[in-house]
C-alpha positions in Angstrom: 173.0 166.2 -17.6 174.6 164.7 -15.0 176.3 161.6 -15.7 176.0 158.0 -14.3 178.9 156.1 -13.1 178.8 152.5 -13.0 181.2 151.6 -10.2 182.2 147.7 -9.7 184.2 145.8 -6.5 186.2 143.2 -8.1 187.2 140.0 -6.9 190.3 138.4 -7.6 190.8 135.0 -7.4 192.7 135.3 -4.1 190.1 135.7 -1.9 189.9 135.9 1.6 187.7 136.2 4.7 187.7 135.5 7.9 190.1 134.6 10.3 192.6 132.2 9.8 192.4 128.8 12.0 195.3 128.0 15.0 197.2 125.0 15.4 195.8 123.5 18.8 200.2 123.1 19.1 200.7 127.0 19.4 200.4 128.1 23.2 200.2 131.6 23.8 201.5 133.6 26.5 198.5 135.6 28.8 199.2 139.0 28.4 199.5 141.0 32.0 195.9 142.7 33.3 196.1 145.7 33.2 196.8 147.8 36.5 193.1 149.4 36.1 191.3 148.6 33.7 188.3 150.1 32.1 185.2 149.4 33.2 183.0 147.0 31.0 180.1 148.1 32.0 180.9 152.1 31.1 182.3 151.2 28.0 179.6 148.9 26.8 177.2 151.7 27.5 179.1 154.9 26.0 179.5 153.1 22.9 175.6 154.2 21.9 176.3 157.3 22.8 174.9 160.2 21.1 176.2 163.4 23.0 174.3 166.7 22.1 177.4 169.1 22.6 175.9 172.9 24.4 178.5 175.9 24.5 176.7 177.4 27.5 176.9 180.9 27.0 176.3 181.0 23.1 173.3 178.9 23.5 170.0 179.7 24.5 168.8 182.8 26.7 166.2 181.4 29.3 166.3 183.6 32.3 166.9 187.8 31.0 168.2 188.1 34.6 171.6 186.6 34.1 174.0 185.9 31.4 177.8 187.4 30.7 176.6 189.8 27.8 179.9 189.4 26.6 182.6 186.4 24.8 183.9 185.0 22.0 181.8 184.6 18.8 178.9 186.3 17.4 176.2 184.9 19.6 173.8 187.3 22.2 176.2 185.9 25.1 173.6 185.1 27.5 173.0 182.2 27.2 172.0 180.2 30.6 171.0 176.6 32.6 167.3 177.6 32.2 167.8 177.6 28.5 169.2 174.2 28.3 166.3 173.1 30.6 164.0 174.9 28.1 165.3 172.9 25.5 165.3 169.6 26.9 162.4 168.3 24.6 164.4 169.1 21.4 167.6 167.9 21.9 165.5 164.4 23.2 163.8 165.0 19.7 166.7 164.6 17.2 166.8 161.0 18.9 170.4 162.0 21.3 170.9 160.7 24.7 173.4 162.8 26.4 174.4 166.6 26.9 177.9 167.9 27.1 177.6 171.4 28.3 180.7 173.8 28.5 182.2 174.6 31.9 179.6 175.9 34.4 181.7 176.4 37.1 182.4 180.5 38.5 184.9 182.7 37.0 185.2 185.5 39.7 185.8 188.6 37.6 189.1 190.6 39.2 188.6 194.2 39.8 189.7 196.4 36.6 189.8 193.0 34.6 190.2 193.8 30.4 187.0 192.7 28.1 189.2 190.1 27.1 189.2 188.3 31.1 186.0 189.2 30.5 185.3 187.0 27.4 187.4 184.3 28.8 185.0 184.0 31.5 182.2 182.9 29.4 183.7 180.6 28.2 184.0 178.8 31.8 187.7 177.5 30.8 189.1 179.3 33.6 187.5 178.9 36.7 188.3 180.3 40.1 185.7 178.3 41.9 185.1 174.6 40.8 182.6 173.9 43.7 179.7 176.9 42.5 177.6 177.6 39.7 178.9 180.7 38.2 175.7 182.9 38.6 175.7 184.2 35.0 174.9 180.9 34.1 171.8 180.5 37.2 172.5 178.4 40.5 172.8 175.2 41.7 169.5 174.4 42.2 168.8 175.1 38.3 171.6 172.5 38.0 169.9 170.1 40.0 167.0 170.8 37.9 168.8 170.1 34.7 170.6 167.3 35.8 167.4 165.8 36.8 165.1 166.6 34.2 167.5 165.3 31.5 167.7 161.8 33.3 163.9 161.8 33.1 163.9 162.4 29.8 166.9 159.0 29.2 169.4 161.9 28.9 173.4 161.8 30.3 174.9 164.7 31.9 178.1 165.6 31.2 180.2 168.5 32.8 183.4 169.7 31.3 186.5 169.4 33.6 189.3 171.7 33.4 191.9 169.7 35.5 194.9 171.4 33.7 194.5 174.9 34.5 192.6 177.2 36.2 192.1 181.5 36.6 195.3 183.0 36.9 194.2 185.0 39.8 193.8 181.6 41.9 190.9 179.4 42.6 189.4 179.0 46.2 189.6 175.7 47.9 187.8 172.7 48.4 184.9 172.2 50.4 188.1 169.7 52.3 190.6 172.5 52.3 192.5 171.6 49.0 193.9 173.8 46.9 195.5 172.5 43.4 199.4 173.7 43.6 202.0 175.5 41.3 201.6 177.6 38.4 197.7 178.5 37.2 198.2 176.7 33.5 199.5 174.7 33.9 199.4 173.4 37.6 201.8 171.0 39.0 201.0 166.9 39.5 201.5 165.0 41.2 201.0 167.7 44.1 197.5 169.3 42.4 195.7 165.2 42.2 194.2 165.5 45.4 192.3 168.9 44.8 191.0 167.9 41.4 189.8 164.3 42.7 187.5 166.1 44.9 186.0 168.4 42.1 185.6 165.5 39.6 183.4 163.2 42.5 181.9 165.9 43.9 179.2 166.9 41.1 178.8 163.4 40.6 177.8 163.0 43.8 176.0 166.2 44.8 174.4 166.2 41.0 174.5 162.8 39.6 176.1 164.1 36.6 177.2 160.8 34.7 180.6 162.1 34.1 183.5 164.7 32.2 184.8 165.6 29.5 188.3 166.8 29.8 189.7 170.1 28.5 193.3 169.6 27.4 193.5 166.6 28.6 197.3 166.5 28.1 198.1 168.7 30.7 197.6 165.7 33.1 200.2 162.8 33.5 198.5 160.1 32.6 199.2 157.7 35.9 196.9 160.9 37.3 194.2 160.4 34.9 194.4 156.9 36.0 193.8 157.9 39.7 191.0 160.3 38.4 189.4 157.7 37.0 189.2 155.2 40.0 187.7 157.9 41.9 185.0 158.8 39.3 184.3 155.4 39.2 183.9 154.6 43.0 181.3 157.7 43.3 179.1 156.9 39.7 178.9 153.3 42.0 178.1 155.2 45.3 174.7 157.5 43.9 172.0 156.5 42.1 168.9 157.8 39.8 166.1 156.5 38.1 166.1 156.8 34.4 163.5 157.3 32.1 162.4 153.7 31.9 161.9 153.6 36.0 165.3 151.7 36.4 167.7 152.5 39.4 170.7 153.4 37.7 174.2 154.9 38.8 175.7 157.8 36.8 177.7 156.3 33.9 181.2 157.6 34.9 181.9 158.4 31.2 185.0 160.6 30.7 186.2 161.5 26.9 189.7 163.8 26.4 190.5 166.4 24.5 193.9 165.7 22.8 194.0 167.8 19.5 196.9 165.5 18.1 197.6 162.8 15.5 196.5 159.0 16.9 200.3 158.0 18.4 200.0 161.3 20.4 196.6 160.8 21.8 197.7 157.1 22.8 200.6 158.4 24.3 199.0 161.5 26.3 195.5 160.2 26.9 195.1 156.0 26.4 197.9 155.5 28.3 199.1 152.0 27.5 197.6 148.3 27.6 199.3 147.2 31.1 198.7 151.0 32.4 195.2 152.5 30.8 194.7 155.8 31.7 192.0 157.6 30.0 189.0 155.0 28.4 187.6 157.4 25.5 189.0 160.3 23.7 187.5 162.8 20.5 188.7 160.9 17.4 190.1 164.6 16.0 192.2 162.4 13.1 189.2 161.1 11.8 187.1 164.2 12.3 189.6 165.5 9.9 189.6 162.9 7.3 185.8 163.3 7.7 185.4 167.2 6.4 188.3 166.6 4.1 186.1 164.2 2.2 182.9 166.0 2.1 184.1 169.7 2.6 187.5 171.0 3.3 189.6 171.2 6.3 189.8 175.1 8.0 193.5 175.3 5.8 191.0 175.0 2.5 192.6 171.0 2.4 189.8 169.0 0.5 188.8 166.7 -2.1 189.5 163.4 -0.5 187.3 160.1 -0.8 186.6 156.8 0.4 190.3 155.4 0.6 190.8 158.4 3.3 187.8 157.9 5.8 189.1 153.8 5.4 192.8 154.7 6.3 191.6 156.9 8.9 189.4 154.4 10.6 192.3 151.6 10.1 194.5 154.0 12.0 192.5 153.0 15.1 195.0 149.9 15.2 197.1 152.5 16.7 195.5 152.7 19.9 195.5 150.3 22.8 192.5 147.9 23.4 190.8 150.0 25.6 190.9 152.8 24.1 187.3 154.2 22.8 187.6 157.5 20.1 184.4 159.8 19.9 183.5 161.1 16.8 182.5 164.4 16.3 181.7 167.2 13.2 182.7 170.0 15.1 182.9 172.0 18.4 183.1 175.4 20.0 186.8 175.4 18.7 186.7 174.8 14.8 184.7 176.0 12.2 181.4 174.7 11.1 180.6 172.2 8.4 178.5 174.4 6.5 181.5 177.2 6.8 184.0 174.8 5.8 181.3 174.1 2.3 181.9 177.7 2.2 186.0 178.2 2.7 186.2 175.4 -0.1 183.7 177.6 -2.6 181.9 174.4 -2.9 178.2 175.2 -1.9 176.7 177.1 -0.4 173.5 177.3 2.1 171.5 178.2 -1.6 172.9 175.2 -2.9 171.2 171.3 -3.0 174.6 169.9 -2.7 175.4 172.0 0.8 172.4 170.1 2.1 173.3 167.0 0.6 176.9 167.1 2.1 175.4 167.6 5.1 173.8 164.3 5.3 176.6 162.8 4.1 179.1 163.6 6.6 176.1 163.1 9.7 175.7 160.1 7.9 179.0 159.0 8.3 179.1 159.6 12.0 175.4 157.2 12.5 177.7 154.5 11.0 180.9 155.1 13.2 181.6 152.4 15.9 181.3 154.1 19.2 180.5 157.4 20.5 180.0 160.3 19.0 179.2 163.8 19.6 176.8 166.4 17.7 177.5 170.2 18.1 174.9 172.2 18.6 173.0 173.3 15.3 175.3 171.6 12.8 171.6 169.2 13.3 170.2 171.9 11.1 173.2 172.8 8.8 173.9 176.4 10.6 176.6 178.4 9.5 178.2 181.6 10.6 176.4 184.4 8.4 179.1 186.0 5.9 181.8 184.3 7.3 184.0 181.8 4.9 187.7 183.1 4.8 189.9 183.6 7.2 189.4 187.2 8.9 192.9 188.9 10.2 194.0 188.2 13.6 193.9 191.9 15.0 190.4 192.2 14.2 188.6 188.8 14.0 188.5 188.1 17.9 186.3 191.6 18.5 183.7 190.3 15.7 183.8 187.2 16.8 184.6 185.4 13.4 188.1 183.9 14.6 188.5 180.3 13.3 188.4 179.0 16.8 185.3 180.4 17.9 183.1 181.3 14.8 181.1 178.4 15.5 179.9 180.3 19.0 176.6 181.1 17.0 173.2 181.8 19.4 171.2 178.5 19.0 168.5 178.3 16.7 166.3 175.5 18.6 162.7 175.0 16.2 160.0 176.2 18.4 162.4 177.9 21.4 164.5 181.1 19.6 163.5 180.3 15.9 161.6 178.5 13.1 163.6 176.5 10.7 163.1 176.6 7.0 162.6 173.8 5.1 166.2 172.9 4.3 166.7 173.7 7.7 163.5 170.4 8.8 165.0 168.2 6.2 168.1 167.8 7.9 167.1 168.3 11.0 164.3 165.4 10.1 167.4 163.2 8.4 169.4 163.3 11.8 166.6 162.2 13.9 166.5 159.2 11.2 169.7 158.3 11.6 170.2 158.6 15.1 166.7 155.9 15.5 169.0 153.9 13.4 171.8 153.7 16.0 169.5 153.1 18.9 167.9 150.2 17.2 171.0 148.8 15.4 173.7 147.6 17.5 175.7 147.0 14.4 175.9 150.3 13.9 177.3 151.8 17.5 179.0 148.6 18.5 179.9 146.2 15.2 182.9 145.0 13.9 183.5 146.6 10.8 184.7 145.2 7.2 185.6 147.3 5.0 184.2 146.2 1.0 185.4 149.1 -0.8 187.5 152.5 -0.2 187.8 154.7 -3.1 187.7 158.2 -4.7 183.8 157.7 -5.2 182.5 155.4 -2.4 182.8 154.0 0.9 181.3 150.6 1.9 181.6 149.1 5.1 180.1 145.6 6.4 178.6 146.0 9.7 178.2 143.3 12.2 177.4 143.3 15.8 175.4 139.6 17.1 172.5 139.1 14.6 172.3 142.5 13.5 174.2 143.0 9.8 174.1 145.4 7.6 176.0 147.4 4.9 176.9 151.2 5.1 177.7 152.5 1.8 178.1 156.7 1.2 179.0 158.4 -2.3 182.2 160.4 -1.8 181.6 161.6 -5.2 178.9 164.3 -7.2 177.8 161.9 -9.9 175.0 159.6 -9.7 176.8 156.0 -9.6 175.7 152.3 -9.9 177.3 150.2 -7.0 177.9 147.1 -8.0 178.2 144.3 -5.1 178.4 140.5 -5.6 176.7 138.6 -3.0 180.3 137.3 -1.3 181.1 141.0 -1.1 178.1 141.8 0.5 177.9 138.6 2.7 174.7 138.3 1.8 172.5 135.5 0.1 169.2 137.3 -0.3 167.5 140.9 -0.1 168.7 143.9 1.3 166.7 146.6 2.8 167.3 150.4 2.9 166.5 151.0 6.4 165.6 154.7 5.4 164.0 154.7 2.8 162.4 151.0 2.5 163.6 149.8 -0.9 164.5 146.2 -2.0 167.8 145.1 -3.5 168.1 141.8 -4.8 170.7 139.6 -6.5 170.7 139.0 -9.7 173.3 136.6 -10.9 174.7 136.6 -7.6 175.4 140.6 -8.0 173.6 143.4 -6.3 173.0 146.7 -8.6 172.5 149.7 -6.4 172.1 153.3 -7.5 173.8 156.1 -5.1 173.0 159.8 -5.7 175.9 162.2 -5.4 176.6 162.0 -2.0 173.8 160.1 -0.8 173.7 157.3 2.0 172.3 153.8 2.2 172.2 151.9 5.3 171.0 148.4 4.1 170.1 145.4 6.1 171.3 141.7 5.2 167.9 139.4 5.7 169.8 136.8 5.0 173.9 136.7 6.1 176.2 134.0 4.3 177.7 132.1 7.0 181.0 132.9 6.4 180.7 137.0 6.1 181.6 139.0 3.8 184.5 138.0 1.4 186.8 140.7 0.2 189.7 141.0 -1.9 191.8 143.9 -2.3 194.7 145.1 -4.0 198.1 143.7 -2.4 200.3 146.5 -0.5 201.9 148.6 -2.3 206.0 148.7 -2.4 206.8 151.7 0.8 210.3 151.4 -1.0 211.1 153.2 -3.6 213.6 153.2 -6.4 217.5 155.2 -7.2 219.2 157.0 -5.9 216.4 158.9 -3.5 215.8 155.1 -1.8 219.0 154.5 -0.5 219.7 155.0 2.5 223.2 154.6 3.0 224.5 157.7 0.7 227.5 159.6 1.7 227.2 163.3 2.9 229.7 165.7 0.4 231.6 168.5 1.6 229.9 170.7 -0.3 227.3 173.7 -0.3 224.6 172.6 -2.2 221.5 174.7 -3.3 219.4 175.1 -0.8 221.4 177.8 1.2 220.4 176.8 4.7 219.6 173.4 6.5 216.1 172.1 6.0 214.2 170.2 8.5 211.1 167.5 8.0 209.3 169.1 10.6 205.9 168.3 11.5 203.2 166.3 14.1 205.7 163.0 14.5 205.5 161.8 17.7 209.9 162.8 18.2 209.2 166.6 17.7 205.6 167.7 17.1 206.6 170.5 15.1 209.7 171.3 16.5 212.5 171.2 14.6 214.5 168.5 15.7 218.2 167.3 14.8 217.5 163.9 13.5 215.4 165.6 11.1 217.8 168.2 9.5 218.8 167.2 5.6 222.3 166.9 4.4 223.9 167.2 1.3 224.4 164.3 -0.7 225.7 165.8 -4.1 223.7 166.6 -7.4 221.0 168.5 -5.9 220.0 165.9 -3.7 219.6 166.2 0.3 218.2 163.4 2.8 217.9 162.6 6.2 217.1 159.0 7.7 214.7 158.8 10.2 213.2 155.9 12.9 209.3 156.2 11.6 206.3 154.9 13.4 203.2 153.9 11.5 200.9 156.7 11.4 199.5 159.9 9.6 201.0 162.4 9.8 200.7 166.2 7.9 204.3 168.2 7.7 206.4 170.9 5.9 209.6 171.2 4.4 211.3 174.1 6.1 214.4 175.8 7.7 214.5 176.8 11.7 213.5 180.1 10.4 210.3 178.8 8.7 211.5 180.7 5.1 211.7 178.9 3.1 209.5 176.5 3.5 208.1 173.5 0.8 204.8 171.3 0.8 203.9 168.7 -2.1 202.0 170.1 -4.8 199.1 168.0 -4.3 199.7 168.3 0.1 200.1 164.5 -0.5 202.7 161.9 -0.3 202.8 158.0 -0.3 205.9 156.0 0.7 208.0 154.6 -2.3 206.6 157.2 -4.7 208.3 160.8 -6.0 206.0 163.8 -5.4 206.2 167.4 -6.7 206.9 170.1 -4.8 205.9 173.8 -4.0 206.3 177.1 -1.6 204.6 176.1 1.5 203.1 178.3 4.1 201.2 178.5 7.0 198.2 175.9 7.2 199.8 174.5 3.8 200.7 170.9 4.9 201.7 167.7 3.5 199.9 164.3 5.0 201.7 161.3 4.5 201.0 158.2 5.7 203.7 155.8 7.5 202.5 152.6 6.9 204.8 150.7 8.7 207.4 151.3 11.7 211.0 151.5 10.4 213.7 153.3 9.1 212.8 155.6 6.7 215.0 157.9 4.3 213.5 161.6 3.3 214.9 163.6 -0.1 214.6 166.8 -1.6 215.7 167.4 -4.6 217.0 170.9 -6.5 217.0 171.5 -10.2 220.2 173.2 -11.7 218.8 176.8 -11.3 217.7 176.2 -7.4 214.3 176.0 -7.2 212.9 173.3 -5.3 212.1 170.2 -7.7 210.6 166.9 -5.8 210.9 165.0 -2.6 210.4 160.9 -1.7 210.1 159.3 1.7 211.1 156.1 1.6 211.1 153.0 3.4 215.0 151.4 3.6 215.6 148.1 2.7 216.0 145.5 4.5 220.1 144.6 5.3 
């Protein structure tokens, strides 16, 4: 039988809420404007969005006349525009509001090509000519079609802009004569920001497509991304449509990058800074991370996490400048599925209760995320790539299509179109409509200010505020049935809630809320009657980042002397000064006994890492792939995909150890915060 938890937030008596008054004798300095800044009204907008993500030719089949026949993945490959058109209805149905589809644009085959050129060209990635429809997708005029047929239906349209790189063969030039310049991936800017202007205003303009998203988004400078911007901007204001309520609208100018990175990284590449904003909204791939980590396992088999993980990652947005506006997504034509990832882990699979359960979960998760976020195609119904789980060998996964970056290039099962769903299959698909009603109707959720009441190995509770609309998320992180208990301070609430799915009534009794949570089950609850002050929350004061001995000190002499190790180890790994590289100011010495350090200039953040020589042998990761600041961990042999996280807490100077025991093997390793002089 399973057993039932009983799980209580605690207050202390040092409470605390809100924000703390000013002394009317402070002045404060006005902070510069920003060179161009983002626009209000886009931002506003995108936060509600819900973007139903299409890989074009893996998708649906609509017209037998066209279609590559061949690509990357296990789906039929011809997939086409008419099949996203036919399938209009059901994306509307699961309650999205936008369509990203993969590039569209042609891919002129060169004669005597290799299957491989081939494959690439399905994807769209490389393109030879941005200014046609590639005819193995259909033609223009089908785009036209799509583009207005989703609008009538309260549907965006977003294409996918490759402004980085292009067909190595060479790309033809603009309907104004431009050509981008220097090498095919990647090109050369400032010289190649003309050329890509013109293809990022012209669909807007000849389509009304309401804006990009932006393939490797770090092969652009971001002052250019800046200058892309303005011009999307000026042409969403220069067309207009009429939605699905009758309105005139222009195109929303929405653009979101692709920066596969840690959050300093994606600041740097894509946000650009406060005074200079570049890019307005990039895929929040940190927390999409954290997010699988906690209900399944990353595609390195990295699991098990909880509630204090998806709260860290979700702080780590402090990282980012003002403007800046993460998407959220599952997955995507370039990691594996969510119900693959169940699999890797050997934690459930499609047979299972709890694969369906963690499903909803994890969706769930994303319904409560401030801002937008993105839904791959089919992870709406839990679809998985058929005897796939482990990782297949390079020299023969890419010919059956089950690499890890491109299993999840499945054909689309769409419920009435190319398949019936079973009934696991309607559940979810059912539960994700629910949820998505939810984030149309409830500002809080899309657009709040959120309060975190509890983070911990079993649950995850967040307050929820946006105008009059509160509410309290809460998700079980954990496989046993639990009772939540929530006084009325911690809840910021003075009366009922109510479960927006499912109806039920909580009320307080003794000024505490008692509310059961099945293993991994949701609850999105509705405050009828907010305390005037919020919620009050107390948590655990910060723990020390400095640590103790002789590993904490960061002043130790280097000896003369040849230690165990037998060749100069690095901390090497996604910080911002060497992304994996491994760098000099990150090379251990010897400091006697066993011991090695190095002292490093940190900045907050996560980060994930390895212990290892130039040579990559040998190579160490903690035990648990987990460290903390101040605290000893255990290590082991590392390998590929075997990395530590750690999490910087604070900027500063920071001291790293390893430690050898008497025979040589590896023993433990500290990062460490240095004192202050």
């Amino acid at each position: 039988m399973t057993q039932m938890k009983t799980v209580a937030v605690v207050i202390s008596a040092a409470l605390f809420a809100g924000c703390a008054s000013q002394s009317p004798n402070i002045t404060h300095k006005a902070s510069p404007l920003p060179e161009y800044a983002c626009s209000t009204y886009t931002s506003d907008k995108s936060n509600d969005l819900r973007i139903y993500q299409v890989m074009v030719e893996s998708f649906v089949d609509g017209d037998k006349a066209v279609g590559h026949g061949t690509g990357y993945g296990t789906s039929h490959h011809h997939g086409d525009l008419q099949g996203i058109i036919d399938s209009l209805d059901y994306i509307k149905s699961l309650g999205m509001n936008a369509i990203w589809m993969t590039p569209v644009f042609y891919s002129k085959p060169m004669e005597g090509q290799s299957h491989w050129d081939d494959r690439l060209d399905a994807t769209g990635y490389f393109a030879t000519d941005y200014f046609a429809i590639d005819p193995r997708f259909g033609t223009v005029e089908q785009a036209r079609e799509l583009v207005e047929k989703a609008h009538a239906k309260g549907l965006y349209v977003f294409f996918d802009g490759v402004f980085g790189h292009h067909k190595k063969s060479g790309v033809m030039p603009s309907p104004a004569g431009l050509l981008p310049v220097g090498e095919h991936n990647p090109v050369s800017y400032p010289q190649s920001l003309p050329f890509y202007q013109e293809v990022a205003t012209y669909w807007i303009r000849e389509l009304k497509i309401d804006g990009w998203r932006l393939d490797q988004a770090y092969q652009v400078p971001t002052e250019a991304w800046t200058e892309i911007r303005k011009a999307v901007d000026e042409a969403s204001q220069s067309v207009t449509y009429q939605n699905d309520k009758g309105e005139t609208v222009n195109p929303l100018g929405y653009m979101v990058a692709e920066i596969w990175k840690e959050e300093n990284t994606i600041a740097q590449q894509g946000y650009g800074s406060e005074e200079k904003p570049a890019l307005c909204s990039a895929f929040d791939f940190p927390m999409r991370y954290r997010l699988v980590e906690t209900f399944a396992v990353n595609e390195n088999g990295m699991g098990g996490k909880g509630g204090s993980w998806l709260d860290e990652g979700m702080n780590l947005h402090s990282l980012y400048p003002s403007h800046a506006q993460p998407n959220l997504m599952l997955g995507n034509h370039d990691v594996l599925r969510f119900g693959d990832l169940l699999q890797r882990g050997a934690i459930a699979e499609p047979s299972d209760p709890e694969y369906w359960q963690r499903h909803k979960a994890a969706m769930s998760f994303m319904a409560a995320y401030t801002g937008p976020i993105t839904l791959y195609y089919g992870d709406e119904i839990g679809d998985e790539t058929a005897d796939f789980a482990q990782k297949n060998p390079d020299d023969t996964c890419a010919l059956e299509g089950k690499c890890d970056d491109h299993s999840g290039r499945t054909s689309a099962k769409i419920d009435g179109i190319t398949t019936g769903l079973n009934e696991q299959q309607r559940d979810l698909k059912k539960y994700v409509s629910s949820l998505m009603a939810l984030r149309e109707n409830h500002p809080a959720l899309s657009e709040g200010a959120r309060t975190n009441i509890r983070a911990d190995q079993e649950v995850y509770i967040d307050h929820k505020q946006s105008g009059d609309d509160k509410l309290l998320y809460m998700v079980s992180t954990d496989d046993e049935f639990q009772m939540v208990m929530l006084t009325t301070q911690e809840a910021g609430s003075d009366s009922r809630l109510v479960d927006l799915l499912t109806g039920e009534l909580f009320y307080p009794k003794n000024n505490e809320y008692s509310i059961r949570l099945k293993p991994f089950e949701s609850r999105f609850l509705r405050i009828a009657k907010p305390l005037a002050g919020g919620p009050i929350v107390s948590k655990d004061g910060a723990r020390s980042m400095t640590g103790e001995g002789f590993l904490a000190q960061c002043d130790n002499p280097t000896v003369n002397e040849v230690g165990p190790a037998g060749t100069t180890l690095f901390v090497v790994g996604s910080f911002p000064d060497s992304n994996w590289l491994h760098k000099p100011q990150r090379a251990f010495k010897y400091k006697g006994n066993g011991v090695y350090q190095t002292v490093v200039d940190e900045r907050k953040g996560s980060y994930r890492f390895q212990y290892a020589s130039a040579q990559w042998s040998p190579q160490y990761t903690a035990a648990d792939l987990a460290q903390k600041a101040g605290q000893p961990a255990a290590l082991k042999a590392g390998g590929y995909g075997a990395d530590t996280s750690v999490m910087i807490p604070e900027p500063g100077r920071y001291v790293w150890s390893l430690t050898f025991k008497d025979s040589g093997e590896i023993d433990q390793a500290m990062v460490s915060r240095c004192a202050e002089d």
